[in-house]
C-alpha positions in Angstrom: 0.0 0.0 0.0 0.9 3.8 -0.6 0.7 5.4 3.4 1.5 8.9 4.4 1.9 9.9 7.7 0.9 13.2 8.9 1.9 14.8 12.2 2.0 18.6 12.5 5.2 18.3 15.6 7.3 16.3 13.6 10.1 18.7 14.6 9.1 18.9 18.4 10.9 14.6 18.5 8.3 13.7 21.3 6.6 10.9 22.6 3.6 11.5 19.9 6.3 11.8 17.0 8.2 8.7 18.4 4.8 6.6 18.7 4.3 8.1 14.6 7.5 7.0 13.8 8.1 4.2 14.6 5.1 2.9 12.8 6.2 4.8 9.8 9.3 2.7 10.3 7.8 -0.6 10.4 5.3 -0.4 8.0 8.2 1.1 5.7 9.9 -2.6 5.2 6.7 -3.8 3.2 4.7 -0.8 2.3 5.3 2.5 -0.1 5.6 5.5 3.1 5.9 9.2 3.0 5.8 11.6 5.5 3.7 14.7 5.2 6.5 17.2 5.7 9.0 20.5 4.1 11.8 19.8 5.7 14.1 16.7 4.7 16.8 16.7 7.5 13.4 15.6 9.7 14.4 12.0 8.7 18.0 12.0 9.9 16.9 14.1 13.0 14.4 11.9 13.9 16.5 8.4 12.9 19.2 10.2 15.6 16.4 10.9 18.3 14.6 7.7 18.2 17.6 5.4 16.9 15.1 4.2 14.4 15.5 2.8 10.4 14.1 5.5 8.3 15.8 4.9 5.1 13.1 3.7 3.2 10.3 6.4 4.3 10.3 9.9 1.6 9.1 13.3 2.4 6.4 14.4 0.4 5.3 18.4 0.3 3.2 19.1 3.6 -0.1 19.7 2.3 -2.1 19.2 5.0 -0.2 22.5 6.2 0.2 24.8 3.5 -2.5 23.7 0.8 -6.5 24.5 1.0 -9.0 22.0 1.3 -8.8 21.0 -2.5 -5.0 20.7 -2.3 -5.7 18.6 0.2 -8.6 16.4 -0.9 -6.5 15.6 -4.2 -3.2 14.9 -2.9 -5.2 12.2 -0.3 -6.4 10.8 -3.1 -3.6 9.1 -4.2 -2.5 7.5 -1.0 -4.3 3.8 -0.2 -4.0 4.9 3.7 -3.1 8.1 5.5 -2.6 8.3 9.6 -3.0 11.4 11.2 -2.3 12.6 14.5 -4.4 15.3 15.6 -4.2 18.4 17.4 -7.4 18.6 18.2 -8.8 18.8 14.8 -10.3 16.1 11.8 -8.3 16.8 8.9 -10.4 15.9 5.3 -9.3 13.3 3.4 -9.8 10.9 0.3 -7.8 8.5 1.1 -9.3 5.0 0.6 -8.5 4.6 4.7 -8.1 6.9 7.0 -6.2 6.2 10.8 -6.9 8.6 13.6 -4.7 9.4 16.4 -4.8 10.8 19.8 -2.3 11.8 22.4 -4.0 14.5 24.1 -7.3 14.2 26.1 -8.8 17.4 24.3 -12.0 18.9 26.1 -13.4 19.8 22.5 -12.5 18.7 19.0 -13.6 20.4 15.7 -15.5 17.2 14.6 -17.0 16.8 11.4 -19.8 13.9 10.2 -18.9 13.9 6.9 -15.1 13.9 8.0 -15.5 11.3 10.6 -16.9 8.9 7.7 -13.8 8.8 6.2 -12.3 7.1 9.1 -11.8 3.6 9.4 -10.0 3.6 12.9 -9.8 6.0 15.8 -6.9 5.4 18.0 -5.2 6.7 21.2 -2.6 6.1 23.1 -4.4 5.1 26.4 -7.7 4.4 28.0 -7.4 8.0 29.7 -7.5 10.2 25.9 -9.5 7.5 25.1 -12.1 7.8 27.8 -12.4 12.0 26.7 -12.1 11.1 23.3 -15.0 9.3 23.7 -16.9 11.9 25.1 -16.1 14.3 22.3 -16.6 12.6 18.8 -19.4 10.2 20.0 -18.0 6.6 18.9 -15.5 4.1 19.9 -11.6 4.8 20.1 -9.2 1.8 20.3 -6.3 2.1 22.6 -2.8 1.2 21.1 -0.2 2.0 24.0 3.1 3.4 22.6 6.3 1.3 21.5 8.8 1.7 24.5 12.0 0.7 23.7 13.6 -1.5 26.6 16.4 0.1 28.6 17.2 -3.4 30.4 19.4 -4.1 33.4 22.8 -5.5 32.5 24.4 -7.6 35.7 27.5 -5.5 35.7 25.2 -2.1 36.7 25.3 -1.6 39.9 22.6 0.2 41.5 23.1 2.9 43.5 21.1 5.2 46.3 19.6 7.2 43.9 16.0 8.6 42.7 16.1 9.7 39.1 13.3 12.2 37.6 12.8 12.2 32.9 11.4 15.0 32.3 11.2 18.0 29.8 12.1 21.1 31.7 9.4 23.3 31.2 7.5 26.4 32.8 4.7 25.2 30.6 2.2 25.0 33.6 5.0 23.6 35.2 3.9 20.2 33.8 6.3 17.5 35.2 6.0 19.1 38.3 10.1 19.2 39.2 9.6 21.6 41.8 7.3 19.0 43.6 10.3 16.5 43.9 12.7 18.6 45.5 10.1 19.6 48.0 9.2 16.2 49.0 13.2 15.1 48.8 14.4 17.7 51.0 12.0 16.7 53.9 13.3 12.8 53.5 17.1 13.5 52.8 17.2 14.4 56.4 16.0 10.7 57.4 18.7 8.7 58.7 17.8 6.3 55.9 18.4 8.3 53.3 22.2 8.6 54.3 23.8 8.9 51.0 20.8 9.3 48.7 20.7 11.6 45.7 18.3 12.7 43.2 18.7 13.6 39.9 16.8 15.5 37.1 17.3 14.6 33.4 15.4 16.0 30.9 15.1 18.3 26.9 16.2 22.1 28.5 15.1 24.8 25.5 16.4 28.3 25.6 12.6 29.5 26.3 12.9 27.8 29.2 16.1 28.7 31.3 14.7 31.3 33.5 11.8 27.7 34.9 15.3 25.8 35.1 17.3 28.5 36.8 14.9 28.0 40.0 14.6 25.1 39.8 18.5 25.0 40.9 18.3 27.6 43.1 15.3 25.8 44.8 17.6 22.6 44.8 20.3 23.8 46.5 22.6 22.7 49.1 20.5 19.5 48.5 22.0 16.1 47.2 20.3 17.0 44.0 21.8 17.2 40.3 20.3 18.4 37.1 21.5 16.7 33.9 19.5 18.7 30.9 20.2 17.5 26.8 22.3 14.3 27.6 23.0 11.8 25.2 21.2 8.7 25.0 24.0 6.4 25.8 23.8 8.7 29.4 20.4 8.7 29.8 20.7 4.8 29.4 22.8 4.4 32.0 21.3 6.6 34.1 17.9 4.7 34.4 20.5 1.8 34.9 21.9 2.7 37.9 19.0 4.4 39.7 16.7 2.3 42.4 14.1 4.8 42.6 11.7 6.3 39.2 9.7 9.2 40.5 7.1 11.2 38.6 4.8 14.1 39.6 3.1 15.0 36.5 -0.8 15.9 37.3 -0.3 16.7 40.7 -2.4 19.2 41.5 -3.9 20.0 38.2 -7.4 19.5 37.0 -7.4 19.2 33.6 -6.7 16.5 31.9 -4.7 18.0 29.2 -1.8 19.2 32.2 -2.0 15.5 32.9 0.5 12.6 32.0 -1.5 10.7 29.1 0.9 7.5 28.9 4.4 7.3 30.4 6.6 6.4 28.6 9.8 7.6 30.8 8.1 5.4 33.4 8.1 2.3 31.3 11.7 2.9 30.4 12.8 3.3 34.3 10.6 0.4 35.3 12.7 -2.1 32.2 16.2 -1.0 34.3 14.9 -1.9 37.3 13.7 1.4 39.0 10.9 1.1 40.8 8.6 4.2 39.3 6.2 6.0 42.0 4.0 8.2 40.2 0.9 10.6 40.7 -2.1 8.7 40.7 -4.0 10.1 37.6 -3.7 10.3 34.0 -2.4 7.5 32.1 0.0 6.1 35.0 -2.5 4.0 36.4 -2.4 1.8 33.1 1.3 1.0 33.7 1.9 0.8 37.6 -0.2 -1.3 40.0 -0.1 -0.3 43.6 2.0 -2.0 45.6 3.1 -4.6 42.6 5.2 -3.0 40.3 5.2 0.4 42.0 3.4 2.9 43.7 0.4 5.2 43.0 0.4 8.9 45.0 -1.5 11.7 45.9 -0.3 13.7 48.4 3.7 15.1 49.0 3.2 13.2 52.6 2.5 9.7 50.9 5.3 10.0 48.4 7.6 10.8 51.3 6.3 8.2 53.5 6.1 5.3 50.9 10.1 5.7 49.7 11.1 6.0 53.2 9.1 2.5 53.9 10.5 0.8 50.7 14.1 1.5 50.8 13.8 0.8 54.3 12.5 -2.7 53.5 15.2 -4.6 50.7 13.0 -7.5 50.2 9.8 -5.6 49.0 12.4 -3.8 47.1 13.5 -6.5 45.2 10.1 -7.9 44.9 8.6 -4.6 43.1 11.9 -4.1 41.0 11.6 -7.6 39.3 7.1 -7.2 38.9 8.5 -3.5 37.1 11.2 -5.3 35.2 8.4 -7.8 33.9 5.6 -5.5 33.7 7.7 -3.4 31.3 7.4 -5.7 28.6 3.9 -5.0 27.5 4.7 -2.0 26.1 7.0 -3.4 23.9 7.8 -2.2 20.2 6.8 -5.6 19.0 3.2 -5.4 20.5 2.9 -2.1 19.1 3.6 -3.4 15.5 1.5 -6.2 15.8 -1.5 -4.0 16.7 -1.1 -2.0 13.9 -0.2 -4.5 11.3 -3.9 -6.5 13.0 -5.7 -2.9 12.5 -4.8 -2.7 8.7 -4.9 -6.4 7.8 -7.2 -7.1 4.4 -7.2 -3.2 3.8 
């Protein structure tokens, strides 16, 4: 078949254009793909970011961009499947099938009958978009988790009394919730127990948002804390490797469900090296980490505190939730992804 993939945050190299991607990969080794896009150097950026094989996808003008809505209408004519992810709006297409996507929970979408026809498949990321998705364009979404690609937990890491934190670092409502952390951290570091501990912060640091970053050092200091913005993969690897702790904050305190985490996939990646993720109890996180299994669900600064100081003070329950996370992990695989998708299109 001829697909083309259209994303308008190609360029932003996020969760939503790694979950795009990587289909586009896949589907590339037995299918004709193009992505909807201007800029070439978007394949090698993307093939760097994601460390996936895009050699076989082309780039093909960005119409559903820049043209109007004949432009558009003619150049999906020639495509046997197009999947779109949406910002909140049904693009128009002729297409013989259409795919849907949804990463965001949006409180209203720009929904069309005659557009929504043309759809053979509405998908989204997890049961929470899925759940307001729902809501909005009155039908039945399908929930295809994203690929997370397996950190894994060589024998010759050695883990080490630390709590690690992924996580864009961002003023943007202050959505992974940093500050939060070092809060909570400097009332436990204090604790005999945590004798030694650290946390650190990893995370994409843009210029718009150095001012958000610069207090969020100031706020850390004097405080076994460390801040590692833009590192390598190979780093961030081996960061999840050695850390015993994942936490996550992202939701707390908000709302809506848009400030929300929607999946997780830095918490998928902790929990396949062994770090036992405690994360906010909302959004997507639910999906991934059952209480007191594989992890730990919050709600409060008091219960986060309280809970590490319980677990690290208790090896064997320790061990027990790091080898659930390890094996827990692997449902989000690439492979199941693929499979999914490869089910969804099957006698098209």
């Amino acid at each position: 078949m001829k697909i083309g993939f259209y994303n308008p945050y190609y360029d932003g190299l996020g969760g939503g254009e790694r979950y795009t991607l990587t289909l586009a990969s896949h589907w590339s080794k037995t299918h004709d793909v193009s992505l909807f896009w201007d800029d070439p150097n978007i394949l090698a950026e993307s093939e760097n970011r994601f460390h996936l094989d895009l050699s076989r996808v082309r780039i093909t003008p960005n119409v559903f961009k820049n043209g109007n809505i004949f432009q558009k209408l003619l150049a999906s004519r020639k495509f046997d499947c197009i999947f779109f992810l949406s910002d909140g709006s049904i693009p128009a297409s002729l297409a013989k099938h259409n795919i849907l996507h949804f990463q965001v929970p949006f409180p209203s979408i720009l929904s069309d009958p005659w557009k929504m026809k043309r759809y053979d498949a509405i998908v989204c990321n997890s049961q929470f978009t899925k759940n307001a998705i729902d809501a909005e364009i009155g039908m039945s979404a399908m929930v295809i988790y994203p690929p997370v690609h397996a950190v894994g937990l060589p024998r010759k890491i050695q883990k080490k009394k630390r709590i690690v934190n992924i996580g864009r670092f961002t003023g943007y409502f202050e959505a992974k919730k940093q500050e939060v952390l070092i809060s909570v951290f400097s009332e436990i570091v204090r604790k005999a127990v945590f004798s030694g501990w650290e946390l650190v912060f990893a995370g994409g640091l843009m210029d718009s948002d150095r001012e958000y970053y610069r207090n969020l050092v100031q706020k850390a200091s004097g405080l076994p804390v460390r801040f590692m913005p833009n590192i390598p993969n190979e780093e961030l690897i081996r960061l999840y490797q050695s850390s015993t702790l994942y936490w996550h904050a992202a939701g707390f305190g908000e709302s809506d469900p848009v400030h929300m985490e929607h999946f997780g996939i830095s918490t998928v990646e902790a929990m396949s090296a062994g770090a036992v993720p405690f994360v906010y109890a909302a959004g997507g996180q639910p999906e991934i980490v059952s209480d007191d299994e594989n992890g730990v669900l919050w709600t409060t600064q008091e219960e986060l505190a309280d809970r590490t100081i319980a677990l690290v003070s208790d090896s064997a329950a320790l061990l027990r939730m790091r080898k659930a996370a390890l094996l827990r992990s692997e449902m989000f695989s690439t492979a199941r992804f693929t499979r999914a998708f490869d089910g969804l299109i099957a006698g098209w």
